[in-house]
N, C-alpha and C positions, 0 to 999 in steps of 0.2 A: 661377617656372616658366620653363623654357628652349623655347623656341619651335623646333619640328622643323624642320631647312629644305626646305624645296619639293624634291618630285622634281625631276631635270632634265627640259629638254623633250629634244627631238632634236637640235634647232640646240645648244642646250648642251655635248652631247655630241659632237658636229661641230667644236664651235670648240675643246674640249682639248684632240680628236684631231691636227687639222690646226695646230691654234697650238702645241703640241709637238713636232711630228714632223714640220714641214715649216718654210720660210719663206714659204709663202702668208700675206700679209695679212689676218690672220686675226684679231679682239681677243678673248681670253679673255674670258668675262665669271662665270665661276666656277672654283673653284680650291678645291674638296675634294673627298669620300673619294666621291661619290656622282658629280657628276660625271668623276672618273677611273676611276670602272667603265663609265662612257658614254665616254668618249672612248677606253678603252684596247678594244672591243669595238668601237668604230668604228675601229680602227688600220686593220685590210686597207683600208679604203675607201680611207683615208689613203694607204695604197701603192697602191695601182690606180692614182689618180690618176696620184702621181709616175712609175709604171711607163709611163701612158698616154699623156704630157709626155716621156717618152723615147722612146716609140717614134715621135712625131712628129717629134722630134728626126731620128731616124733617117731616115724616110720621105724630111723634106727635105733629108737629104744625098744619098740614092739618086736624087730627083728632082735633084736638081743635077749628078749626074755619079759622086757618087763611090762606092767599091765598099762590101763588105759589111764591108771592116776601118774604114775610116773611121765608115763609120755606124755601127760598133759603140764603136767610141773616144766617138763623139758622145752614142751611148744611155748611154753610161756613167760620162759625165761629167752626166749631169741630175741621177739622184737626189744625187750630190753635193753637187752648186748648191743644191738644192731642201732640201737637211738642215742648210746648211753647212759639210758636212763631218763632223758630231756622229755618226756611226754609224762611221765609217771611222777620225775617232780615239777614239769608245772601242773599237771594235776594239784598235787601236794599245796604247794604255791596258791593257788587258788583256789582252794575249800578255805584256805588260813585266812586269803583276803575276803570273802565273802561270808566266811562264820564271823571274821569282828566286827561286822556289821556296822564299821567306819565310815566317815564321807571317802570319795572316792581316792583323794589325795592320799589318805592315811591307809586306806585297802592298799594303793599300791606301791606304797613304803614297803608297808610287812610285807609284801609279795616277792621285793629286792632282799631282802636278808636270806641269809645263805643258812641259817637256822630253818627244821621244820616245827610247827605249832600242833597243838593236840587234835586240831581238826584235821591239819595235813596225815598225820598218821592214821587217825580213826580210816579216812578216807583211801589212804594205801595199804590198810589192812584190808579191808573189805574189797577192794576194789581186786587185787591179786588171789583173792580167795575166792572169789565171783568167777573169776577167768579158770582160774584149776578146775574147780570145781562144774562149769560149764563143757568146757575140752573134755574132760573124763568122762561127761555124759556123750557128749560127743564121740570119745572112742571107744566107747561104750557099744557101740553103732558098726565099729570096724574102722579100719586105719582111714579110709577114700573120706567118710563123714566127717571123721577129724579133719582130714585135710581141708576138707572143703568149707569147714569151721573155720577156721583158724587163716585162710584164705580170703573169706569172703571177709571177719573180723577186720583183717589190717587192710582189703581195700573199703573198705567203707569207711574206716577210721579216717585214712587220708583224705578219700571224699568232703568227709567235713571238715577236712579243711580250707578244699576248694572253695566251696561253699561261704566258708566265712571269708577268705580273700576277694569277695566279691565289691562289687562296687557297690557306696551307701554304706558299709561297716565301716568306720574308722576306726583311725588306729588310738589308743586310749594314750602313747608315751609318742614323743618324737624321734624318740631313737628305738635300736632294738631289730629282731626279726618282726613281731608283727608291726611296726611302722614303715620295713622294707616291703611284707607284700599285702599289706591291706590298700585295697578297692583295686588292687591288678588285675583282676579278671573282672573283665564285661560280663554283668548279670545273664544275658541268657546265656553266653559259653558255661559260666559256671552251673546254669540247671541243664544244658546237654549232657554235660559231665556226670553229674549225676544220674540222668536218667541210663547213662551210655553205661557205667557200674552198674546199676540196678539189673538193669538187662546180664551184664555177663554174670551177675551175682543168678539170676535167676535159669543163666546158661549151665553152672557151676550144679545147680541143683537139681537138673535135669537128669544128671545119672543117676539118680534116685524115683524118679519118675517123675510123673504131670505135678504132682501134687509136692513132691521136692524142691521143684522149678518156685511154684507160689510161694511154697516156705521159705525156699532162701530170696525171693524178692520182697518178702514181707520181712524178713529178718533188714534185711538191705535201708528199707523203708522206713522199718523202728528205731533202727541207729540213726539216720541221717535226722529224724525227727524229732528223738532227741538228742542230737547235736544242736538244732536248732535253738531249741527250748536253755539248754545250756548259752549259747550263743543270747539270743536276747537277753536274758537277765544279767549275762555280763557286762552286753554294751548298757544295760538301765543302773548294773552299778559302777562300773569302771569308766564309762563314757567312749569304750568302745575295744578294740582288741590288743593283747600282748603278747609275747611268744610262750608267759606261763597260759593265757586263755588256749592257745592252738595247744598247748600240750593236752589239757582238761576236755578239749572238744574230742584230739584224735581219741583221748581214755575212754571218755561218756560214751562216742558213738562204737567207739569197737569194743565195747563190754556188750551194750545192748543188743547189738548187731548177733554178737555171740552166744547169749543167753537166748536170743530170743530165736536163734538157728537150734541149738541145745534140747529147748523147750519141745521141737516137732518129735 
């Protein structure tokens, strides 16, 4: 007779979230299907944090002198530091499999190679210059805006990632992070999740007034939606998700999320 294993507790689900998805020193201390439905439902918390480590970032450039470009270079070089970079190249990673416009076998060869492609680059040039460039306008605004930029940015990035852990996405490799948490989470947990960000995103924008509140839940809404939009066309050409797709989905939806908070 095979022994069930224990729910996770909280801290369980804390420590996959944050021991995946960030470099906080953080020790895993379980590593299957149950808690990666805990840790991938804890992801936004995950990004809050790292959004919250940027905007301090930020803050103590403002307090030291400098403008709202610099502070914004600064905010956006954390969550970087803080992922080592794992989101930004699989981003990378996957503009390379989807611009060679291969069957899916052969996208997710070149996906494996430790080289980046001219489409990985085109797409990390722009993509890091989308993000400065958005923040600036953001603290443009005063340091709280930024914050709350740059805030609302990494939890919705994580969001989408809940999102695609959901049940119905496969996983596109059998090994890998996204073969560990794809279909973990039960589809309506993962759209409570969502809705439950969306709300504190549109909490967040409240200090701005009524109509701050709608901006940042409509920022919250255009990332998660194209997250989506990214997510489909990768499970129609990959055949379903890899840990370079979750890097590409957190980039897509917390650029958009950003720009389109920037934009009010």
């Amino acid at each position: 007779m095979t022994d069930t294993p224990a729910p996770p507790s909280a801290a369980d689900a804390l420590r996959f979230a944050f021991g995946t998805l960030t470099v906080l020193p953080v020790r895993l201390t379980r590593w299957d299907r149950a808690a990666a439905r805990g840790g991938m439902l804890s992801a936004p918390l995950a990004g809050l944090v790292v959004g919250l480590c940027a905007a301090a970032v930020g803050l103590a450039l403002l307090l030291l002198g400098g403008g709202p470009l610099l502070a914004a270079v600064g905010t956006a070089a954390v969550p970087a530091v803080l992922t080592r970079g794992l989101h930004l190249d699989g981003l990378a990673d996957t503009a390379d499999g989807l611009g060679s416009a291969k069957p899916a076998e052969d996208a997710l060869r070149i996906m494996k190679q430790s080289d980046i492609g001219p489409f990985g680059v085109l797409t990390l040039l722009f993509t890091v210059l989308a993000q400065v460039a958005a923040l600036a306008e953001a603290y443009a605004g005063g340091w709280a805006r930024g914050a709350v930029a740059a805030a609302v940015a990494a939890a919705v990035s994580r969001t989408a990632l809940t999102l695609a852990s959901r049940a119905g996405v496969p996983a596109a490799r059998p090994e890998g992070l996204g073969a560990a948490v794809a279909e973990s989470v039960p589809r309506r947990a993962a759209l409570l999740c969502a809705a439950l960000v969306t709300a504190g995103c549109a909490a967040a924008g409240a200090l701005f007034g009524p109509y701050g509140a709608l901006h940042a839940a409509l920022a919250a809404v255009a990332g998660l939606g194209l997250g989506e939009l990214v997510l489909r066309h990768c499970r129609r050409r990959f055949g379903g998700v890899t840990g370079d797709v979750f890097g590409a989905l957190a980039e897509s939806a917390g650029l958009t999320a950003l720009v389109a908070f920037a934009l009010g």
